[in-house]
KEBA-970355 format. One record per residue: residue in one letter; x, z, y of N, C-alpha, C in turn. Coordinates in steps of 0.05 Angstrom, whole numbers, plus 5000, padded with zeros to 4 digits. Layout:
% residues N
AXZYXZYXZY
...
//
This chain:
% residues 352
X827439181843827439091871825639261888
X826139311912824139501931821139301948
X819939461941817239331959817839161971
X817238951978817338831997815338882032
X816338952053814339012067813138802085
X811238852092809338652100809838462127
X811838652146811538582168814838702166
X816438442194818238542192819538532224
X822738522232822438562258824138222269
X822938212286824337962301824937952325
X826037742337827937722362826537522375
X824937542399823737232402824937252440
X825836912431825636842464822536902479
X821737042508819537002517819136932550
X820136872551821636642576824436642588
X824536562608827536522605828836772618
X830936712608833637022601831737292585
X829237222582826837462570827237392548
X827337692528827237682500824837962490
X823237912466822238152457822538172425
X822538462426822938462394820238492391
X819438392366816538492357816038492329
X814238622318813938632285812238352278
X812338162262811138002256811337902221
X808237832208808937782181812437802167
X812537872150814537722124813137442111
X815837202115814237072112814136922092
X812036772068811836752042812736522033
X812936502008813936191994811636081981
X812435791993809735601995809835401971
X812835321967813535091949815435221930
X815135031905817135131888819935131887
X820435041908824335051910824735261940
X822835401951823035631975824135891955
X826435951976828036271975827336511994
X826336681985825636872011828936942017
X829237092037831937172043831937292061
X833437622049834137762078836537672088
X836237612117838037562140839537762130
X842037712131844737902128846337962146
X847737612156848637642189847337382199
X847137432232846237132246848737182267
X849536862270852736832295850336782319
X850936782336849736792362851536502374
X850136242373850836082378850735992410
X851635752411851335762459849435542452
X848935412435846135312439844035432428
X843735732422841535952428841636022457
X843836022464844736162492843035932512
X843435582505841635442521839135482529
X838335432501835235602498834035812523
X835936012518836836272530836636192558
X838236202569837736022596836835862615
X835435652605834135442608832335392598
X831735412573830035382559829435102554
X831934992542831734742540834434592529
X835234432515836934262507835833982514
X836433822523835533522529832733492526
X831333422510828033232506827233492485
X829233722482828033962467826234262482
X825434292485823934462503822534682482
X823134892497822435142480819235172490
X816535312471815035402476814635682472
X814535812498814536162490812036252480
X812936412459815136612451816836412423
X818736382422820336292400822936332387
X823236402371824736602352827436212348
X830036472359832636192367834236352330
X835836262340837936202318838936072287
X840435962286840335802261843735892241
X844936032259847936022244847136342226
X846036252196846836522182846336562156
X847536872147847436852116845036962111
X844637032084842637072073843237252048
X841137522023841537512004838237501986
X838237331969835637321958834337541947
X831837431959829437701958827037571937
X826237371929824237211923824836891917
X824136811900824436501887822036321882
X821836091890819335891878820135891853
X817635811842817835611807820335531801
X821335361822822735121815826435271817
X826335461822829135531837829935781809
X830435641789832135791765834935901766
X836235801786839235901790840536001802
X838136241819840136401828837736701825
X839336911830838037201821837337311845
X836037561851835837711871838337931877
X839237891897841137991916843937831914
X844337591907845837361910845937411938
X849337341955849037211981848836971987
X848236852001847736471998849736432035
X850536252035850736122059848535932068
X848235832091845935692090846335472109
X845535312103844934992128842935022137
X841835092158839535152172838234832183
X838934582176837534292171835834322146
X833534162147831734202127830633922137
X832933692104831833382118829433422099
X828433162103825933072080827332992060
X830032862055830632782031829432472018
X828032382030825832082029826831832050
X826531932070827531662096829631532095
X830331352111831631152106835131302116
X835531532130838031662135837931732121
X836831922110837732182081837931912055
X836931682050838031652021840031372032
X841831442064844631332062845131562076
X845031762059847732042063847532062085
X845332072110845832172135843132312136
X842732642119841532812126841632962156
X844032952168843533082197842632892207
X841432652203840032452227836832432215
X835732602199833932502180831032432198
X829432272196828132232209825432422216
X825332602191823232792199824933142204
X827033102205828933352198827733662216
X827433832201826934182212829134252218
X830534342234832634522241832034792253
X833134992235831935292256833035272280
X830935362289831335392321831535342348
X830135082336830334822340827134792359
X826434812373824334742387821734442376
X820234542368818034282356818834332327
X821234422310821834412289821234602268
X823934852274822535072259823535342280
X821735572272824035862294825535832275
X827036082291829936122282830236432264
X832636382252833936672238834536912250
X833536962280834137222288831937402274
X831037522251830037642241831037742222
X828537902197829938092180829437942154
X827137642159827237562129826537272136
X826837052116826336892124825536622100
X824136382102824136222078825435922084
X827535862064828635662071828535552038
X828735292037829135052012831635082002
X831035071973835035131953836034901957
X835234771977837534481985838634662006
X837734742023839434902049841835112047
X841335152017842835462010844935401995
X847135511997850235471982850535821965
X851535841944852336011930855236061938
X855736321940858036361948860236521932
X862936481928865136641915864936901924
X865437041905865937411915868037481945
X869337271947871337291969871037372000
X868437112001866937112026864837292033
X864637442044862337602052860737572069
X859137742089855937632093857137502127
X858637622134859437562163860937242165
X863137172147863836982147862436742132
X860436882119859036712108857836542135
X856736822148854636662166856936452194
X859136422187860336342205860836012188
X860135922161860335692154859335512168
X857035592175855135362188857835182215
X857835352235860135262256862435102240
X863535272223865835132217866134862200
X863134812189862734552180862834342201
X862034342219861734182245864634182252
X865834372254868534242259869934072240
X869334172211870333932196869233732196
X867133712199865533412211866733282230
X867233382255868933262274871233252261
X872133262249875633222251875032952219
X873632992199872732752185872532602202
X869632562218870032292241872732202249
X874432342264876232352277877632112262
X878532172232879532002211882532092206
X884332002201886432002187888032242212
X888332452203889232642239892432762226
X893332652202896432762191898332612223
X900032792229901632622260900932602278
X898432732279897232562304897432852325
X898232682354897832982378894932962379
X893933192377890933202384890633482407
X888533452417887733672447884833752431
X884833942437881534082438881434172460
X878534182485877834182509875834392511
X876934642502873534832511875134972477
X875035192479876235462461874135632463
X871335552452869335652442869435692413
X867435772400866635752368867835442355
X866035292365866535042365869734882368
X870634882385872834872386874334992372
X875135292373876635392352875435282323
X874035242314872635132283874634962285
X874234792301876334482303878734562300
X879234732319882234762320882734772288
X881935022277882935112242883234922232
X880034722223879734502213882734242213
X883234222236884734012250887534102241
X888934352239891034442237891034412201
X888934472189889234502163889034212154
X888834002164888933712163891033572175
X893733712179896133642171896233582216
X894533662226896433512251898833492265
X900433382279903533402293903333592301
X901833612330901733792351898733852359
X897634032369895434152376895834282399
X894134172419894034362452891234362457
X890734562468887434662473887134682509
X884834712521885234692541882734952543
X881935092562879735302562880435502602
X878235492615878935692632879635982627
X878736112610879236282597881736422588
X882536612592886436592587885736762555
X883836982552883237062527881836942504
X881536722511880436422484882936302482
X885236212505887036122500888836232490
X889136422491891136702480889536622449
X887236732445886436682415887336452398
X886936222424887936012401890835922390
X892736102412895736042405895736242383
X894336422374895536632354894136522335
X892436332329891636232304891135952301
X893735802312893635522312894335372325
X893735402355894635242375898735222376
X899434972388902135022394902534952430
X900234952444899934932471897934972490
X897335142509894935142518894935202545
X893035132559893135132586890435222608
X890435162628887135282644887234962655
X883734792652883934552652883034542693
X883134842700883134732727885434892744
X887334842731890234822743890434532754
X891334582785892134222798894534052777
X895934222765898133922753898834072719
X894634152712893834142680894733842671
X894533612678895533322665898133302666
X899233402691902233362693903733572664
X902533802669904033992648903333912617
X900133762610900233672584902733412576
X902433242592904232992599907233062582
X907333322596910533432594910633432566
X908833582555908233732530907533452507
X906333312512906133062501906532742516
X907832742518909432522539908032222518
X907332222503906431992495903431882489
X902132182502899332202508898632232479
X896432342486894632372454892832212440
X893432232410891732072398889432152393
X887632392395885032482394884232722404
X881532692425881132882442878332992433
X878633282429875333322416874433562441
X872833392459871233502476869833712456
X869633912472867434222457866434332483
X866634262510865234442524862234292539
X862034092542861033902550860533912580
X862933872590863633872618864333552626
X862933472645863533332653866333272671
X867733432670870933462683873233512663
X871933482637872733552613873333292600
X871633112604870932832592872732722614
X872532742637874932542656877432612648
X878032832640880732892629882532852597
X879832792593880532652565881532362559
X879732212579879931982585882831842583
X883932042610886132062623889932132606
X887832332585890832462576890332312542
X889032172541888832012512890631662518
X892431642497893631382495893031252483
X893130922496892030792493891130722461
X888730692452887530652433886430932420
X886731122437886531332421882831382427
X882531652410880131732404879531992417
X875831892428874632172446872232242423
X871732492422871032512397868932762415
X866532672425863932922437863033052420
X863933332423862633482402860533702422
X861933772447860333922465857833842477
X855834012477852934062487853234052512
X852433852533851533772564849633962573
X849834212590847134142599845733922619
X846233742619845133542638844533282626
X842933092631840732962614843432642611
X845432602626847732412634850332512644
X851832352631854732392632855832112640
X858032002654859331892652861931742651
X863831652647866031552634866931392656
X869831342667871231122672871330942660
X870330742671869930512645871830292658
X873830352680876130222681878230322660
X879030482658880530702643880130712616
X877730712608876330662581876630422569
X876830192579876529972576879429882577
X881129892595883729872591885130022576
X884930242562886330352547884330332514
X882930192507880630072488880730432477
X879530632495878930832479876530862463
X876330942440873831012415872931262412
X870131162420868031442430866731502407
X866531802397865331832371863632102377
X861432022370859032232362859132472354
X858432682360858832832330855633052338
X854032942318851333072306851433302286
X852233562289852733772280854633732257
X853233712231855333622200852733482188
X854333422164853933182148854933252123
X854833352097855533432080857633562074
X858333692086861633842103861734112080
X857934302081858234502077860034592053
X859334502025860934552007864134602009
X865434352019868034392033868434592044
X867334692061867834832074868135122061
X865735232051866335462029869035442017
X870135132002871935211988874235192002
X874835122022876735132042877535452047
X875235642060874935882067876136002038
X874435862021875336041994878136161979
X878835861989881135871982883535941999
X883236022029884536182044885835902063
X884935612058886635502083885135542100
X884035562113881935702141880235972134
X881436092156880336352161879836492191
X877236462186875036442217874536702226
X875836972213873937232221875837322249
X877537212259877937322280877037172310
X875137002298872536982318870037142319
X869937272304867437552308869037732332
X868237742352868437912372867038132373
X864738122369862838282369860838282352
X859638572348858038682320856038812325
X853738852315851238932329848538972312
X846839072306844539002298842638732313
X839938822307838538542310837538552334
X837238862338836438962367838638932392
X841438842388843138802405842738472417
X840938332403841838092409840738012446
X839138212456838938112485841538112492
X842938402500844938492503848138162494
X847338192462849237942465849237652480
X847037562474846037322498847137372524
X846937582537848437622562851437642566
X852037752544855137702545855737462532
X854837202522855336922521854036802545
X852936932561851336662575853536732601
X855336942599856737042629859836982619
X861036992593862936962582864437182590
X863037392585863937692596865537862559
X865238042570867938252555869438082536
X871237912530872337752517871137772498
X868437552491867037582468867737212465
X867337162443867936872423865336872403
X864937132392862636962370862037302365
X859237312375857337602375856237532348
X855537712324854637762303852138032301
X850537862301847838102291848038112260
X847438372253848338462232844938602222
X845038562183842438722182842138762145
X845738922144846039022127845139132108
//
């Protein structure tokens, strides 16, 4: 194995739309189940891009300088005591949640709600993976088939969340379902949702090059959700309204339209990030058509599935890497997600 060096390079938010690279420690293992790990790839998520912009997600607030990202792979560099089963230069996928494993969520199977939970990137919690090394717990880390490699690895994390949403969702074989926002997120869903038997699938996105993406890998309808007669033309397309709507952009003009184009009894299923602290609902509309509003808090034991899903070739995510880069590109990428400029979908820092 090569030296390990002391100091390595990172990506830190340092106020807003400000980023600096700077050299700072490699950083060590403390407990006996910690993995050192070089960063391999990190996805450039839009809630880094929040961060990015605002400097802020709801009651989360960034303190500068702080190192964002959480979507990525890894290959092992270093092992605690406790971590016998896996070798150095393994690639791992990774869950960037770090519950306690003790509280009263994590021992009823709801580690993404855990009451003391670390999430990279996460402001008050832990920084993030835009760097060159990093230490995370062998609960966070997935071993992976020779199949998958470091890029799609690092694209598990997203695509678990969509299988999360579409698990919530519940039984989706027949069902017309809409996805609202042809981001990462949304496309995840989309795959997810299509590979879970649905009737019909229509996406909605301003974007004509997300929409274009999603008819060539899934969609069977899609539209711009601020066209004047977007309801009239879904209507057409599903005349019996839909049975589940999975918000991904978190637009408030997004959610009235869901409302609207969902039949009666059907399901709204929030998966998209607000920036704004309130949202609200027709609760004439809501209430007369008894629609069912469902949560969705990143994933929930999804990841495994998900590998073997990928593994096994029924979903395949790499034609959402748009863009490729080192670690030093990531201002550069931030700007082209925070503008939705050169038809980019999912920027990849790379650190081969």
């Amino acid at each position: 194995m090569d030296k390990l060096p002391k100091d390595m390079l990172a990506i830190q938010l340092s106020g807003l739309r400000e980023t600096a690279a700077v050299r700072i420690p490699v950083p060590q293992i403390n407990r006996p189940d910690d993995i050192l790990l070089r960063v391999a790839a990190v996805g450039i998520c839009g809630s880094d891009v929040h961060y990015y912009t605002t400097g802020r997600i709801g009651s989360q607030v960034v303190e500068f300088p702080f190192i964002v990202g959480h979507e990525f792979s890894g290959t092992v560099v270093q092992t605690g005591s406790a971590v016998t089963d896996l070798s150095p230069g393994e690639l791992l996928a990774v869950d960037p949640a770090m519950p306690c494993r003790q509280c009263d969520q994590c021992l009823a199977h709801r580690e993404h709600t855990c009451r003391k939970l670390r999430f990279l990137g996460c402001p008050g919690q832990a920084e993030g993976c835009l760097s060159e090394y990093i230490v995370m717990p062998r609960h966070s880390c997935f071993k992976l088939p020779p199949a998958i490699n470091a890029e799609t690895a690092a694209l598990i994390e997203p695509l678990s969340i969509g299988l999360y949403a579409v698990r919530l969702a519940g039984a989706m074989q027949d069902c017309a379902t809409a996805i609202l926002g042809c981001g990462p997120i949304g496309l995840s869903i989309m795959l997810c949702a299509r590979q879970s038997g649905v009737r019909t699938l229509a996406v909605s996105d301003p974007l004509a090059y997300r929409r274009n993406s999603a008819l060539q890998h899934g969609a069977d309808w899609a539209d711009d959700p601020a066209n004047d007669d977007f309801i009239t033309r879904l209507t057409s397309f599903a005349p019996d309204g839909i049975d589940v709507v999975f918000e991904c952009c978190g637009q408030q003009s997004a959610i009235d339209q869901a409302i609207e184009i969902l039949k009666p009894g059907g399901k709204l299923v929030l998966v998209g990030i607000p920036e704004v602290d309130r949202i609200s609902f027709n609760i004439d509309l809501l209430r007369r058509k008894e629609i069912r509003i469902i949560n969705v808090r990143r994933q929930n034991e999804c990841v495994q599935q998900t590998i073997d899903l990928v593994a096994a070739g029924a979903i395949d995510p790499a034609f959402m890497v748009t863009h490729r880069g080192p670690l030093e590109d990531t201002p550069r990428f931030f700007e082209l997600v925070a503008g939705y400029n050169d038809n980019i979908i999912k920027a990849m820092c790379l650190n081969l």
